[in-house]
MIDOSE-1310 file (N, C-alpha, C; in nm, 2 decimals, decimal comma, always signed):
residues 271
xxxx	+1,82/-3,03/-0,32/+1,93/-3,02/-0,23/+2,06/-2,96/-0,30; +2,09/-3,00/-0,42/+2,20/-2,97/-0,48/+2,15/-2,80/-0,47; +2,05/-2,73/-0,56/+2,02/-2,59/-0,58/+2,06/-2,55/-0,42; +2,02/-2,59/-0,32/+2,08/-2,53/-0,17/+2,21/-2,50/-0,19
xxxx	+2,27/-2,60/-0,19/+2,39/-2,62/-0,13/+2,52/-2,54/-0,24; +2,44/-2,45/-0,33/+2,51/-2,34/-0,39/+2,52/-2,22/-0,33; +2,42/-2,18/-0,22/+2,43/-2,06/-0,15/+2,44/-2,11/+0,01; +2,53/-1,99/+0,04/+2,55/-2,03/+0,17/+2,49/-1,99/+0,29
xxxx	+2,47/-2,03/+0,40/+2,42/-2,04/+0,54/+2,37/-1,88/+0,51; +2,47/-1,83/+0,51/+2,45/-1,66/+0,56/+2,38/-1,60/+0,42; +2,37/-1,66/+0,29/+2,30/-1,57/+0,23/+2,16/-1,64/+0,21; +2,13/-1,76/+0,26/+1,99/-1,82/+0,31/+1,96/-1,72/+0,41
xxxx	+2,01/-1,70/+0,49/+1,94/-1,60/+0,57/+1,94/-1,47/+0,59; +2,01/-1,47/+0,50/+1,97/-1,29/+0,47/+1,84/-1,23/+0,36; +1,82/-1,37/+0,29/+1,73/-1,34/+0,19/+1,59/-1,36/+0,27; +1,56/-1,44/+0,36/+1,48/-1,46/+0,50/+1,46/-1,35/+0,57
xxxx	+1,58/-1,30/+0,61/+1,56/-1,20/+0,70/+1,48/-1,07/+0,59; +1,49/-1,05/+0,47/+1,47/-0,94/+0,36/+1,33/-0,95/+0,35; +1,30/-1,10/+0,32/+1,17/-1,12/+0,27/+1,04/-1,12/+0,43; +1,16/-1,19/+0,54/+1,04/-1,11/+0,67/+1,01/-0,96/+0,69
xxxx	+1,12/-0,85/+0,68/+1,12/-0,72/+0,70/+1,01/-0,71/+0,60; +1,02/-0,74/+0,47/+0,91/-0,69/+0,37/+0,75/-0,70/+0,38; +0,75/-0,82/+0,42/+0,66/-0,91/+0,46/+0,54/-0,78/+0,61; +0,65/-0,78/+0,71/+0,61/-0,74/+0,83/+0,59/-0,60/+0,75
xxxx	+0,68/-0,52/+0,68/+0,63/-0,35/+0,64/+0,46/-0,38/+0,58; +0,46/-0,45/+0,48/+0,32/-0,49/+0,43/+0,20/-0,50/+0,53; +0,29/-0,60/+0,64/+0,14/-0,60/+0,73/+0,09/-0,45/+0,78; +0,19/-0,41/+0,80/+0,18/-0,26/+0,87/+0,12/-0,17/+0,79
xxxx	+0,13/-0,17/+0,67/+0,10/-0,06/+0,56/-0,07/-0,11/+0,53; -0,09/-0,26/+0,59/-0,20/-0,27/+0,51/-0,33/-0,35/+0,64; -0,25/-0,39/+0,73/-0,37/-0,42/+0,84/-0,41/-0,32/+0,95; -0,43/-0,17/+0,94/-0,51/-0,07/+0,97/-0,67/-0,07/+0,89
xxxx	-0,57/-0,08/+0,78/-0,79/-0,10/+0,69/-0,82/-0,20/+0,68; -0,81/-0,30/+0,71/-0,83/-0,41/+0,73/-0,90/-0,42/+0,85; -0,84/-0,36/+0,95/-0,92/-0,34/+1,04/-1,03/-0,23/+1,08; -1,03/-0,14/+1,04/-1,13/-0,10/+1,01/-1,27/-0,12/+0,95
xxxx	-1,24/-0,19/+0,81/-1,32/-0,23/+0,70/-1,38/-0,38/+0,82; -1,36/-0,47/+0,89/-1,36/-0,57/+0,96/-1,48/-0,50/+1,08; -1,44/-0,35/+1,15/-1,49/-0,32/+1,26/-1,61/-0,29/+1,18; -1,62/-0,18/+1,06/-1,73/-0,17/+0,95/-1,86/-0,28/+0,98
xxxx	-1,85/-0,35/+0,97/-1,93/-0,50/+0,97/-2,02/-0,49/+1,09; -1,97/-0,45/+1,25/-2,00/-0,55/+1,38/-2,12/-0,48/+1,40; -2,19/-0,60/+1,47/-2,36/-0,58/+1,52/-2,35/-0,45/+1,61; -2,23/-0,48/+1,68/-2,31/-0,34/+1,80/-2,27/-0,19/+1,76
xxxx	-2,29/-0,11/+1,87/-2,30/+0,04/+1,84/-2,22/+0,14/+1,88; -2,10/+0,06/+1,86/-1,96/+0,11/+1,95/-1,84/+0,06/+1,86; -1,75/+0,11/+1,84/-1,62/+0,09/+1,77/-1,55/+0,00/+1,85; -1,52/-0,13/+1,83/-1,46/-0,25/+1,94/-1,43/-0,41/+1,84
xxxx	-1,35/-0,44/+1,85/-1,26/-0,52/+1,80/-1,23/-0,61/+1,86; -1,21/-0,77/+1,90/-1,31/-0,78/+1,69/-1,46/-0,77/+1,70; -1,51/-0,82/+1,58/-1,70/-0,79/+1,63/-1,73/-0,90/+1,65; -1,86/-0,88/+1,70/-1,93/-0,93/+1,77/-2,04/-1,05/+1,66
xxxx	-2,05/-0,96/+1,58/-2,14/-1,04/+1,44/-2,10/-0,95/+1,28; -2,18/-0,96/+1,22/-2,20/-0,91/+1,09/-2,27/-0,87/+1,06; -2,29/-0,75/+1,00/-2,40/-0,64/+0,95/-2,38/-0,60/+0,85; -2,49/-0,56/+0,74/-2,42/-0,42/+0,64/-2,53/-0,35/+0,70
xxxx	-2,55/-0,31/+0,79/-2,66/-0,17/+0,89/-2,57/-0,06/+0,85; -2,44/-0,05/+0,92/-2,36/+0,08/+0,92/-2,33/+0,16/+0,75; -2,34/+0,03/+0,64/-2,31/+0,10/+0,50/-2,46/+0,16/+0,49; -2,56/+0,05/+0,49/-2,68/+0,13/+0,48/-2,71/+0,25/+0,53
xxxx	-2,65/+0,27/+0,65/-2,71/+0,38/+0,71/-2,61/+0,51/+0,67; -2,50/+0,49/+0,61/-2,43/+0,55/+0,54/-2,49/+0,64/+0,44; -2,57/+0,58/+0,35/-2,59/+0,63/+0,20/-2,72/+0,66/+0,28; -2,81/+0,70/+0,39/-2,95/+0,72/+0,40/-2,90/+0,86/+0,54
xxxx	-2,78/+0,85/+0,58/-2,77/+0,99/+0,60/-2,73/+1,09/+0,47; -2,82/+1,22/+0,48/-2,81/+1,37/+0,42/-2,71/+1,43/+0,39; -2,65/+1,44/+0,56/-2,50/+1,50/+0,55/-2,36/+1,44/+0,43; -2,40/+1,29/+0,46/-2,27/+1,18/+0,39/-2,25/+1,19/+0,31
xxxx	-2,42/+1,22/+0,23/-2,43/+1,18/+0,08/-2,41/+1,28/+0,04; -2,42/+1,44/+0,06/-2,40/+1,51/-0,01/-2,23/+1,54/+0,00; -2,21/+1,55/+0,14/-2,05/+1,50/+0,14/-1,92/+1,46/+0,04; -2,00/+1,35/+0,01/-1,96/+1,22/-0,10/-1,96/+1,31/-0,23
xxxx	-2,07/+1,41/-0,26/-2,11/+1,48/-0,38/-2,00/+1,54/-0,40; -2,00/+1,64/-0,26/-1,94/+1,77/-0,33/-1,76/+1,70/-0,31; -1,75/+1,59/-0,28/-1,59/+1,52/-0,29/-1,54/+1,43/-0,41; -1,69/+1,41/-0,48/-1,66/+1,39/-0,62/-1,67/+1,53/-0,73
xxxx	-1,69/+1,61/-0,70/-1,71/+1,71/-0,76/-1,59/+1,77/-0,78; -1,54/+1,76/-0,62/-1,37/+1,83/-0,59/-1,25/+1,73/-0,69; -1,31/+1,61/-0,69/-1,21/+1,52/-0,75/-1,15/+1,51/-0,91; -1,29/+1,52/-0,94/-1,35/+1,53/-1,07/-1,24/+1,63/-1,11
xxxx	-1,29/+1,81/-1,09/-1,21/+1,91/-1,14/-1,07/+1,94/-1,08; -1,01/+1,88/-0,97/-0,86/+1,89/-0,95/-0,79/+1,79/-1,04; -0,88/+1,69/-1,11/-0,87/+1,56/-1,19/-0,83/+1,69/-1,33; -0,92/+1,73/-1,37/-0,92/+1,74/-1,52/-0,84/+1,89/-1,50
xxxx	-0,78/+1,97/-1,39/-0,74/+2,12/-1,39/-0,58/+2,04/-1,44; -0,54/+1,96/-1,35/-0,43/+1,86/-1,30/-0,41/+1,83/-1,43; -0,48/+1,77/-1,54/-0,44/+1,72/-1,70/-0,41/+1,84/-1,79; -0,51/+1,91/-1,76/-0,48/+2,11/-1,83/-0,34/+2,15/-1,79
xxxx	-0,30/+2,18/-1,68/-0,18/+2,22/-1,64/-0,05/+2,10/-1,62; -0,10/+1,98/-1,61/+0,02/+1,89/-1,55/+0,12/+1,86/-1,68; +0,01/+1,80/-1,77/+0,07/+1,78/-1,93/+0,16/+1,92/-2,02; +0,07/+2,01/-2,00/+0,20/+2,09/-2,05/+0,30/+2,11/-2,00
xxxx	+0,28/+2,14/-1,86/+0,41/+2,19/-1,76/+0,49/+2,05/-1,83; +0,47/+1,94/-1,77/+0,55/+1,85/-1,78/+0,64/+1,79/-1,94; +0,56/+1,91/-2,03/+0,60/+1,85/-2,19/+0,70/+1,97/-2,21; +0,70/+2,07/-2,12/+0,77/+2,22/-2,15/+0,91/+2,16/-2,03
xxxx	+0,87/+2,08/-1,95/+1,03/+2,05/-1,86/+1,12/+1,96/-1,92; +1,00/+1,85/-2,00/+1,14/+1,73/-2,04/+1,18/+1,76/-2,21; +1,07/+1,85/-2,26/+1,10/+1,89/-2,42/+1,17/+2,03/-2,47; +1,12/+2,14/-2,33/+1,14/+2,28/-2,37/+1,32/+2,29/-2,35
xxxx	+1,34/+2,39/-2,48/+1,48/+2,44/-2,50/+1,49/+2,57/-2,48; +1,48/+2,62/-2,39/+1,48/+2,74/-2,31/+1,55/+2,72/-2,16; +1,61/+2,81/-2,13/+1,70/+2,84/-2,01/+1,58/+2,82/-1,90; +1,60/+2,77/-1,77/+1,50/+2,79/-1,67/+1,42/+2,63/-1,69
xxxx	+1,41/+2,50/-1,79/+1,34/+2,45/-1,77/+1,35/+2,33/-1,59; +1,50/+2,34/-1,53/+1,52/+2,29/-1,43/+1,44/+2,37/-1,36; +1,46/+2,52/-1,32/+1,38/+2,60/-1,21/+1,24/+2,54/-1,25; +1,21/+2,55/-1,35/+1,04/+2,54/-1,36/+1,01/+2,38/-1,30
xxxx	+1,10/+2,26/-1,32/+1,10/+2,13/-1,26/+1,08/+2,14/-1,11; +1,18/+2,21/-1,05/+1,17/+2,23/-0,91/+1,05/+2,32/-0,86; +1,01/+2,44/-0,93/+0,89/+2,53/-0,89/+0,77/+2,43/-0,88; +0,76/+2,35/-1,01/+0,64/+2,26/-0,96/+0,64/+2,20/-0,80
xxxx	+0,75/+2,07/-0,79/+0,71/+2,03/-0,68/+0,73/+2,13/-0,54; +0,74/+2,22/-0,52/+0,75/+2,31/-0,40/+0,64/+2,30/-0,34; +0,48/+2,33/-0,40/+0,40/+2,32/-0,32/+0,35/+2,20/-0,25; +0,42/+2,06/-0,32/+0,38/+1,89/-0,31/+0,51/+1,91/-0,19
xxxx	+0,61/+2,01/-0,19/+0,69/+1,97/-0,07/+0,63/+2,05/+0,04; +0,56/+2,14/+0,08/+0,50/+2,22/+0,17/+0,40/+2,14/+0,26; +0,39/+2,15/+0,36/+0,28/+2,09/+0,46/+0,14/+2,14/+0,43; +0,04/+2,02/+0,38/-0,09/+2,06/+0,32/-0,15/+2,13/+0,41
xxxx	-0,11/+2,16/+0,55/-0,23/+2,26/+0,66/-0,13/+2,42/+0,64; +0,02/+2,42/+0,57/+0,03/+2,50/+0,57/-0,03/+2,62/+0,42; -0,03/+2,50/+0,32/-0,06/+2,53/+0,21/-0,21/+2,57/+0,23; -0,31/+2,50/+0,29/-0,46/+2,52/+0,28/-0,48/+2,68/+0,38
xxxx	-0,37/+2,72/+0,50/-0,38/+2,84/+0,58/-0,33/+2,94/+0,46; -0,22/+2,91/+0,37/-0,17/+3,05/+0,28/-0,28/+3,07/+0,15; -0,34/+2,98/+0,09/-0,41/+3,01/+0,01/-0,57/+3,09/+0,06; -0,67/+2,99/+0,17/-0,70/+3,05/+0,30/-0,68/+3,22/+0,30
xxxx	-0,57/+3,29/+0,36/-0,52/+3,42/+0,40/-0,54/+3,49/+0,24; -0,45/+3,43/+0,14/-0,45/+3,47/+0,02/-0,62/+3,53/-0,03; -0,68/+3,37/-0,01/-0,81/+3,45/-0,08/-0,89/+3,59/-0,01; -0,87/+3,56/+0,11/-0,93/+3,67/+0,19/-0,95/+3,79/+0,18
xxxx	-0,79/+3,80/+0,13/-0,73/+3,95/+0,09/-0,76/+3,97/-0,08; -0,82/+3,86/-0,09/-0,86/+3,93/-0,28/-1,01/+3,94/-0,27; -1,08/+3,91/-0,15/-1,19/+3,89/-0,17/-1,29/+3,76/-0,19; -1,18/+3,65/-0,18/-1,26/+3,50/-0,21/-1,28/+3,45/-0,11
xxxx	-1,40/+3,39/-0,14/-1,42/+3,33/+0,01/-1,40/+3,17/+0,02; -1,44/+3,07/+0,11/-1,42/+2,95/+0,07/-1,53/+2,90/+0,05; -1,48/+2,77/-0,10/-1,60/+2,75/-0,18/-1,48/+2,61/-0,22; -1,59/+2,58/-0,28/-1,56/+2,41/-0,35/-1,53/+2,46/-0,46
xxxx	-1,52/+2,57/-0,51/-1,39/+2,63/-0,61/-1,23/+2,61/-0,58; -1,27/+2,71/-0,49/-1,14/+2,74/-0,39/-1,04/+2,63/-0,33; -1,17/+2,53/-0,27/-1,08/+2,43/-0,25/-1,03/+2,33/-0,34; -1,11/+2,33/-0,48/-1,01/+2,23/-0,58/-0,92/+2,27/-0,63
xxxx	-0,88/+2,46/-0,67/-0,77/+2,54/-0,69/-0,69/+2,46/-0,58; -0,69/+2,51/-0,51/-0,58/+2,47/-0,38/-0,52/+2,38/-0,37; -0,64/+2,21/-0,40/-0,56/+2,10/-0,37/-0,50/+2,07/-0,53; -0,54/+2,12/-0,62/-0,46/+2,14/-0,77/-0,34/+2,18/-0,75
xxxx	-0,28/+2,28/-0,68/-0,17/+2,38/-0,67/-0,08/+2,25/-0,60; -0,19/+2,15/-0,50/-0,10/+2,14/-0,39/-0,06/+1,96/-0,46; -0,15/+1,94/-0,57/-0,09/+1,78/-0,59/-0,09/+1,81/-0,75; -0,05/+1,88/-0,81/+0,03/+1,93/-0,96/+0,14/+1,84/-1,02
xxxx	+0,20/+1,86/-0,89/+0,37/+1,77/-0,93/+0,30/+1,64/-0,94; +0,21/+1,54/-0,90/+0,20/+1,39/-0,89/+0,15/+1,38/-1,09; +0,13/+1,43/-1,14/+0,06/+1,45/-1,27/+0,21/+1,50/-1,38; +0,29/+1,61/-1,31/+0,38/+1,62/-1,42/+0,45/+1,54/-1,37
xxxx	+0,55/+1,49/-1,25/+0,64/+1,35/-1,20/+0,58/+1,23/-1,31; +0,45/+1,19/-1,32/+0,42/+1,06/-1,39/+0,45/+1,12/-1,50; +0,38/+1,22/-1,58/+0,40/+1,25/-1,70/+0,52/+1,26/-1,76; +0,63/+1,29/-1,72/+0,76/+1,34/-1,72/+0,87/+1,20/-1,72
xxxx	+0,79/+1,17/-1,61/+0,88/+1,01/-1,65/+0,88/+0,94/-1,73; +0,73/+0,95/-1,80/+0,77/+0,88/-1,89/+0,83/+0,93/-2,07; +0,76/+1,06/-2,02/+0,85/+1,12/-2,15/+0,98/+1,14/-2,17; +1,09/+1,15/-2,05/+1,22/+1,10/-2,00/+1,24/+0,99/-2,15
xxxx	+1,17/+0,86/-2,13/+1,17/+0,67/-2,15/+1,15/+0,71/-2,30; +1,08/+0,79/-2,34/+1,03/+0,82/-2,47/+1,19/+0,79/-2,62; +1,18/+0,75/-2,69/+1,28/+0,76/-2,77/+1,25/+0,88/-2,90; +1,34/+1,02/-2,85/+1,30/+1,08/-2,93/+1,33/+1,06/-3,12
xxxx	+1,34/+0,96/-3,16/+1,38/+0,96/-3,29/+1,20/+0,93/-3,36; +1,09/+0,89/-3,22/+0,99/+0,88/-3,32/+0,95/+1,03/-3,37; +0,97/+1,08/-3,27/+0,92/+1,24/-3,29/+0,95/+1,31/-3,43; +1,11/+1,27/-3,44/+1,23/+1,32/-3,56/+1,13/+1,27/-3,68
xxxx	+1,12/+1,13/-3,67/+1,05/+1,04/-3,80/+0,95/+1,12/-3,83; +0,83/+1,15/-3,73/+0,75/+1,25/-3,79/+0,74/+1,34/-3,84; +0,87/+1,41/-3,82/+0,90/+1,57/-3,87/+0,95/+1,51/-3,99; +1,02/+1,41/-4,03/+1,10/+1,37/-4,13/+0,98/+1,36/-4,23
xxxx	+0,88/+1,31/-4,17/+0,73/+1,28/-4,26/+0,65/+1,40/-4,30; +0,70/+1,51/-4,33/+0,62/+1,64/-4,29/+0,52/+1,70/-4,20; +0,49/+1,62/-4,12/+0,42/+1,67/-3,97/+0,47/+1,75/-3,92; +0,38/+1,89/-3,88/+0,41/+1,98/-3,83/+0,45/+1,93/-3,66
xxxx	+0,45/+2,02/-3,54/+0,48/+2,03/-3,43/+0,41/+1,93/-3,33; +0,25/+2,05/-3,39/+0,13/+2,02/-3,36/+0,10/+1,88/-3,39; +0,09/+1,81/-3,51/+0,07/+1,71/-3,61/+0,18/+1,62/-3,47; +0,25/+1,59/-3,49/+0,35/+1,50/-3,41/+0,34/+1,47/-3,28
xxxx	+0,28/+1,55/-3,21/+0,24/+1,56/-3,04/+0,10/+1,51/-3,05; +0,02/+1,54/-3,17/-0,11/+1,44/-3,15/-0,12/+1,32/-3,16; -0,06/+1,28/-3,26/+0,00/+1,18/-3,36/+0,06/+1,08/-3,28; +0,19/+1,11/-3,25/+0,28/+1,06/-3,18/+0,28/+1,04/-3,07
xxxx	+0,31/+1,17/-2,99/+0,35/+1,23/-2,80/+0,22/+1,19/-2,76; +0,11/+1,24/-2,78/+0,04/+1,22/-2,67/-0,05/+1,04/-2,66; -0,05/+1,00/-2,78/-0,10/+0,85/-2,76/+0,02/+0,77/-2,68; +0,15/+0,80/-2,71/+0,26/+0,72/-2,58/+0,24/+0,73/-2,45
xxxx	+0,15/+0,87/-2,41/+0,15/+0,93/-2,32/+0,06/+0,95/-2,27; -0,08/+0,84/-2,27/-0,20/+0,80/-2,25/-0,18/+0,70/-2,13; -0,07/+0,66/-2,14/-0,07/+0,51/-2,01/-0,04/+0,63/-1,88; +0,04/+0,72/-1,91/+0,14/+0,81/-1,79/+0,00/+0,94/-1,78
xxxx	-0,06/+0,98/-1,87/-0,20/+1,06/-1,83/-0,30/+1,01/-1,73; -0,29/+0,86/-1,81/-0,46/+0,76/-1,73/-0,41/+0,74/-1,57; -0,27/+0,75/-1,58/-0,25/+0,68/-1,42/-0,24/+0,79/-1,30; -0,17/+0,91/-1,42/-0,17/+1,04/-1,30/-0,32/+1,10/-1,27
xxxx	-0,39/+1,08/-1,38/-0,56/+1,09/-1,35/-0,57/+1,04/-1,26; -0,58/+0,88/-1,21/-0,67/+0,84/-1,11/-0,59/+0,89/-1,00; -0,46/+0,89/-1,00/-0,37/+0,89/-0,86/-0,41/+1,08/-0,82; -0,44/+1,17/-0,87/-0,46/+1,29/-0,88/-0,65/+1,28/-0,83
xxxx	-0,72/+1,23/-0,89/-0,89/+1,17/-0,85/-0,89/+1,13/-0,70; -0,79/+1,03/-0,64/-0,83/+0,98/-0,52/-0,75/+1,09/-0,42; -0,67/+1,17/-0,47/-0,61/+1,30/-0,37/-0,70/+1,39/-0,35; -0,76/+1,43/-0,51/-0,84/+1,53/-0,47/-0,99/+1,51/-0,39
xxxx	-1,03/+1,38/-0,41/-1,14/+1,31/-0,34/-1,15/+1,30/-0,17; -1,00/+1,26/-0,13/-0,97/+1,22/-0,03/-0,84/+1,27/+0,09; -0,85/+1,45/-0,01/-0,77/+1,53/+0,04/-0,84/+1,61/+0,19; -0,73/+1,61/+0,32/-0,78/+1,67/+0,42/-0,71/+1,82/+0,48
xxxx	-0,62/+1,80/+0,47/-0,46/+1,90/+0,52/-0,51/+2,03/+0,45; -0,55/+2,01/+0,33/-0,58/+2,14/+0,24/-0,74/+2,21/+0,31; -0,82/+2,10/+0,25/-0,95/+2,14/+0,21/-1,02/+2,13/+0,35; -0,95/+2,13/+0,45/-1,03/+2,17/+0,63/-1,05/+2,31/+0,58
xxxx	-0,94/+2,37/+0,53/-0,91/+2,55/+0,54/-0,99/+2,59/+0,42; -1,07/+2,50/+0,29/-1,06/+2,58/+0,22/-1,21/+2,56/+0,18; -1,26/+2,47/+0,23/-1,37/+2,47/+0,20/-1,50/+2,52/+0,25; -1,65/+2,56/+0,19/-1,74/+2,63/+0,22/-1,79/+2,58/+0,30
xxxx	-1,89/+2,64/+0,39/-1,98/+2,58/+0,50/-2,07/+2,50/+0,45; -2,11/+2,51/+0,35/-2,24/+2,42/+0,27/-2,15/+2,33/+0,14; -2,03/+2,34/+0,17/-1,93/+2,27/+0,06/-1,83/+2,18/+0,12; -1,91/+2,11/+0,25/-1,79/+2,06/+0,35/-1,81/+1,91/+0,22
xxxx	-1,65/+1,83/+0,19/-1,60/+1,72/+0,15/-1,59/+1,66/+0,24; -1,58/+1,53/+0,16/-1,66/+1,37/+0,28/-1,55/+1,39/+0,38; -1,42/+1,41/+0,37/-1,29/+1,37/+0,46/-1,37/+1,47/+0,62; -1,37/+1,58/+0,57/-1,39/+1,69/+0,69/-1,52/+1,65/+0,71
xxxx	-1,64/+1,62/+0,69/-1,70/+1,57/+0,78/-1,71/+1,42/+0,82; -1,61/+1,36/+0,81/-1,58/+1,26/+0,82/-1,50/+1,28/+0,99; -1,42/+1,36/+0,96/-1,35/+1,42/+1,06/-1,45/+1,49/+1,18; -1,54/+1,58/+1,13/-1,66/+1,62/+1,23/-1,76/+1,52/+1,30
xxxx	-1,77/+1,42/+1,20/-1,82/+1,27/+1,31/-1,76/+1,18/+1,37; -1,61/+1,17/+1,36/-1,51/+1,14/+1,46/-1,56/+1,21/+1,62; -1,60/+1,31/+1,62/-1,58/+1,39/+1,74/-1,68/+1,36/+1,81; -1,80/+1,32/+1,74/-1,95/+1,34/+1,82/-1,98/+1,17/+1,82
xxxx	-1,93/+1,10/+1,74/-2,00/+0,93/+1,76/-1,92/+0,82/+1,75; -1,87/+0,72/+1,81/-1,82/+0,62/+1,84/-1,87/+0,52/+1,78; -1,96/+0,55/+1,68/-2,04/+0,41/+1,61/-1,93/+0,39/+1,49; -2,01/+0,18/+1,46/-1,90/+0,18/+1,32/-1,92/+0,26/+1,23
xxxx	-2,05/+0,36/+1,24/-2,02/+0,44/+1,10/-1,94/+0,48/+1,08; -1,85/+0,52/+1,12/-1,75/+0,60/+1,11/-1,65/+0,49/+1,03; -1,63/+0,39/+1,07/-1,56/+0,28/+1,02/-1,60/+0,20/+0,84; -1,74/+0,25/+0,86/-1,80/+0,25/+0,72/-1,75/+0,35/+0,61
xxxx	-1,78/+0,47/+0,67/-1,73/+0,58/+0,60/-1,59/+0,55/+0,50; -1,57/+0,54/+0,66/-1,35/+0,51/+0,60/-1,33/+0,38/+0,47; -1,48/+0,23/+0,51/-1,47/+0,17/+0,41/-1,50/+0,18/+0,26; -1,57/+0,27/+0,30/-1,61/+0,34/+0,16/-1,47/+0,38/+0,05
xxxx	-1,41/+0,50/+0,13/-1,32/+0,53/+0,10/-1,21/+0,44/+0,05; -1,18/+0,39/+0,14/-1,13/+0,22/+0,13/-1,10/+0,16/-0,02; -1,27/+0,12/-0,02/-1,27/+0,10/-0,19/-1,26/+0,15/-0,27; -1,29/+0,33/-0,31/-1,28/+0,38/-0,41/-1,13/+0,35/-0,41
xxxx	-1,03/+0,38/-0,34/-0,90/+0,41/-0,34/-0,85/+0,24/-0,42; -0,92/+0,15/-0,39/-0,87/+0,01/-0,40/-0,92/+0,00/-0,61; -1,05/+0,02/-0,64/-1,13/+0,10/-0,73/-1,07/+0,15/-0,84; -0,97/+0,24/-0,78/-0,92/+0,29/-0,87/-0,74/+0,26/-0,92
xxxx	-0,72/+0,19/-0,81/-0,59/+0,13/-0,88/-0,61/-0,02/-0,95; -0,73/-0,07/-0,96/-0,82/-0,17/-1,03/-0,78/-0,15/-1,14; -0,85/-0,08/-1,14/-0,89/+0,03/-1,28/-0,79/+0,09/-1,39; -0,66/+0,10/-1,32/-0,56/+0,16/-1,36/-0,49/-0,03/-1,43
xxxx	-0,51/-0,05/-1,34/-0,42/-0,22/-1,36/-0,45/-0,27/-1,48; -0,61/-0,27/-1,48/-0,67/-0,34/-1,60/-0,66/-0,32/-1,67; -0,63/-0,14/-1,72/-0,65/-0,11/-1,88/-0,52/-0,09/-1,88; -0,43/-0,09/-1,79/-0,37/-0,03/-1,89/-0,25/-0,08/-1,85
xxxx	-0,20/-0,13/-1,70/-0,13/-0,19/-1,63/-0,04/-0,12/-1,58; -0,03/-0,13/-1,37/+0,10/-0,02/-1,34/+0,19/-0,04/-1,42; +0,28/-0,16/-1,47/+0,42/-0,15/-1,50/+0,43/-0,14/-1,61; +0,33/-0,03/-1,68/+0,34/+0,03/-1,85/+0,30/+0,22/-1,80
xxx	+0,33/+0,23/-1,69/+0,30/+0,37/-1,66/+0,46/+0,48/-1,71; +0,58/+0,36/-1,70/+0,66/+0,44/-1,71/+0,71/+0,38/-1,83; +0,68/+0,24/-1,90/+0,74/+0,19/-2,00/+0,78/+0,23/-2,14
C-alpha cells in the first residue's frame, strides 16, 4: 500500500492504459498465425474456424505433394544465395559507410536503402523489363539477384549499427601493435561483428525464403518459390493445406529467430 500511494490515480492509469494498448498491438501482430497454425490441424476439408478435431493429415500431405516440395527446394535455394550474396555485398558496403573517408559516404548510405524503400511489385516489374532487354530471362538466378538488390539495406542497417557502437580505439591499438589494415579487420572488426553478421544472415534467409512482391515477377516457370505457389493454391483449394503451408512457414520464421537468440542473443546484435 505505501509503494501505491506514491503514484498517483492518473499515473496508475496511464501505465494501464500503455500496458493494454501494447498488450492489444501484440494480439493483433500475433493472433493471425495463430490462427491459421490452429485451422492447420482441423479434421475436415475446408478452411473453417475453429476445428472440428485434430489432424497432422494436412502437414503430411504437404511434404507428399511434388509441387510443395520442390517449391520449398527451389526457396531454400533462393534463401541460401540472397543469404550469402547479402554478406558479400552488405559487409563491405556497410564497412565503407561507417569507416570510409572519402566524400560521398552519406549518398552511398542513402543509395543502399532506395531499393528497401521502393515497392517490391515495383522493383520485381523493373528488374523483370530490365532483364528482358539484356536478354535474361526469369530464373531462380534472377530472382535471388533481385530480392538481394531489394533486401541489401537489412544486412548493411544491422551491420552498420553496430559498427556505429564499435569503440574505435581497438582498431587504433592494433595498428599501435603493427597490424596492418587487413590484419586489424580480421583480427579485430570482423569477430565484433559476428553478432551483427549472424543476425542480418538469418533476418536476410527468411526474406529471401519468404519473399513474394519481388519473386511473382522474377521467377522461372520450373523455378516457381514456395510463396508463389503458395499463392497459386490459394486460388484453386479451400483445404487446410493451405493453412499448413503457411504453418510451415510459420516455423521456419519462428526457427530462425530461435536460433538467433540462442547463440548469440537479439540484445547483443547492436551491443
Amino acid at each position: 500500500m505505501t509503494a501505491l500511494r506514491k503514484y498517483s490515480l492518473g499515473d496508475i492509469f496511464g501505465v494501464g492504459l500503455i500496458f493494454a494498448v501494447g498488450l492489444f498491438t501484440l494480439l493483433l501482430l500475433v493472433a493471425p498465425s495463430i490462427i491459421v497454425v490452429i485451422i492447420s490441424f482441423d479434421t475436415r476439408a475446408f478452411v473453417s474456424f475453429p476445428p472440428e478435431g485434430f489432424t497432422l493429415r494436412w502437414y503430411a500431405e504437404v511434404f507428399q505433394q511434388g509441387e510443395l516440395v520442390e517449391a520449398m527446394a527451389n526457396s531454400l535455394q533462393v534463401g541460401l544465395t540472397v543469404t550469402v550474396l547479402c554478406i558479400l555485398l552488405g559487409v563491405p558496403t556497410a564497412l565503407a559507410c561507417a569507416r570510409g573517408r572519402f566524400k560521398g559516404t552519406t549518398a552511398l548510405s542513402v543509395f543502399v536503402l532506395v531499393p528497401h524503400m521502393v515497392p517490391g511489385i515495383v522493383l520485381g516489374v523493373a528488374v523483370l523489363f530490365a532483364g528482358a532487354l539484356v536478354g535474361v530471362s526469369p530464373s531462380i538466378w534472377l530472382q535471388s539477384i533481385s530480392i538481394t538488390v531489394f533486401i541489401l539495406a537489412v544486412m548493411v542497417r544491422t551491420v552498420q549499427s553496430r559498427l556505429v557502437r564499435l569503440d574505435p580505439a581497438l582498431e587504433e591499438a592494433a595498428a599501435n601493435l603493427r597490424a596492418t589494415p587487413f590484419q586489424s579487420l580480421r583480427t579485430v572488426t570482423f569477430p565484433l561483428l559476428m553478432p551483427a553478421i549472424l543476425a542480418g544472415a538469418v533476418f536476410t534467409f527468411v526474406e529471401g525464403f519468404d519473399n513474394l512482391s519481388v519473386a511473382i515477377f522474377t521467377h522461372g516457370f520450373r523455378d516457381r518459390p514456395l510463396p508463389v505457389e503458395l499463392l497459386a493454391l490459394v486460388q484453386y483449394t479451400s483445404s487446410p493445406l493451405v493453412a499448413a503451408v503457411s504453418g510451415v512457414q510459420i516455423v521456419l520464421a519462428i526457427v530462425a529467430l530461435i536460433a538467433v537468440s540462442l547463440s548469440i542473443g537479439l540484445d547483443n546484435v547492436n551491443e
